[in-house]
N, C-alpha and C positions, 0 to 999 in steps of 0.2 A: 524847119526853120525855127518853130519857137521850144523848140529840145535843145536845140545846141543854145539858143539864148538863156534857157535854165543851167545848160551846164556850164558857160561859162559865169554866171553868176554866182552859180554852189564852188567855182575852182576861186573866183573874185575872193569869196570871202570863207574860204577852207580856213586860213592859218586864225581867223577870228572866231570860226567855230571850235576849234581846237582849242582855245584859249578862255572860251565859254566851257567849257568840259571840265576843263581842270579847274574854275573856277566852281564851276556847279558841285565839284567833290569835294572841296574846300568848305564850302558854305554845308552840304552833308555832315562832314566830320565836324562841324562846329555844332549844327544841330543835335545833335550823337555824344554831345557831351564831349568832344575826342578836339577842345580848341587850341589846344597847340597845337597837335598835328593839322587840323586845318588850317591855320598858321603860317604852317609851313609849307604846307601845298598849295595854298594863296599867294606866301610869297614868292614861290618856284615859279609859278603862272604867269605871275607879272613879268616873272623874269624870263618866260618863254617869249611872253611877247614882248618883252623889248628887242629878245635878238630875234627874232620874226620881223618885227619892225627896220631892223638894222639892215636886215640882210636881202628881204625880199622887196622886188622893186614896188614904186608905186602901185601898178595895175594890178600884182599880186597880194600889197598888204592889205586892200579889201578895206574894212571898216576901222583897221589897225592904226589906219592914217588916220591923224584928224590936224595938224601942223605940219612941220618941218621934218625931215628923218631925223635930224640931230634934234631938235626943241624933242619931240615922240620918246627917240631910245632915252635921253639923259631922264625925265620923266618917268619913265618906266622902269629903268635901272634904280634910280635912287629911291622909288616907292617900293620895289623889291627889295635894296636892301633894308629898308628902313622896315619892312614888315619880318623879313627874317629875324633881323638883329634884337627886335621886340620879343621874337618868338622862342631865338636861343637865348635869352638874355635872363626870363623870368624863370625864378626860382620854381623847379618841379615838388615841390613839397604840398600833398593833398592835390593834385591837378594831374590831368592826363594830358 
């Protein structure tokens, strides 16, 4: 009984540990001297989990919910692109 209560908790909130990963290598590669690339795998993240958020229902987006699906995705979308476009935007000159 309390196995299946673990595993649906770990399936509850998979798409948010996924989303904790890609953020955890982001924040590496910034560490690493490497901030644009991590930059841009921060902004990718966001952008995972906004179509995470979009697409999988409530019980499946887990900790992903915190509002509305739409208030969630638009949020998510527009911090994704607002971290990308910072991240294509800045002059590569002396920076990795």
């Amino acid at each position: 009984m309390h196995r299946a209560r673990a595993v649906r908790a770990v399936m509850a909130n998979a798409a948010f540990t996924l989303v904790v990963v890609i953020l955890a290598a982001a924040m590496l590669l910034v560490a690493l001297d490497r901030w644009r690339r991590g930059l841009v795998v921060f902004g990718t993240g966001t952008g995972v989990a906004a179509v995470l958020r979009a697409v999988l229902s409530n019980r499946r987006a887990g900790l992903l919910r915190v509002r509305s699906r739409a208030f969630d995705v638009a949020v998510l979308a527009a911090a994704s692109a607002a971290i990308l476009v910072v991240a294509w935007g800045i002059s590569p000159l002396g920076t990795r």
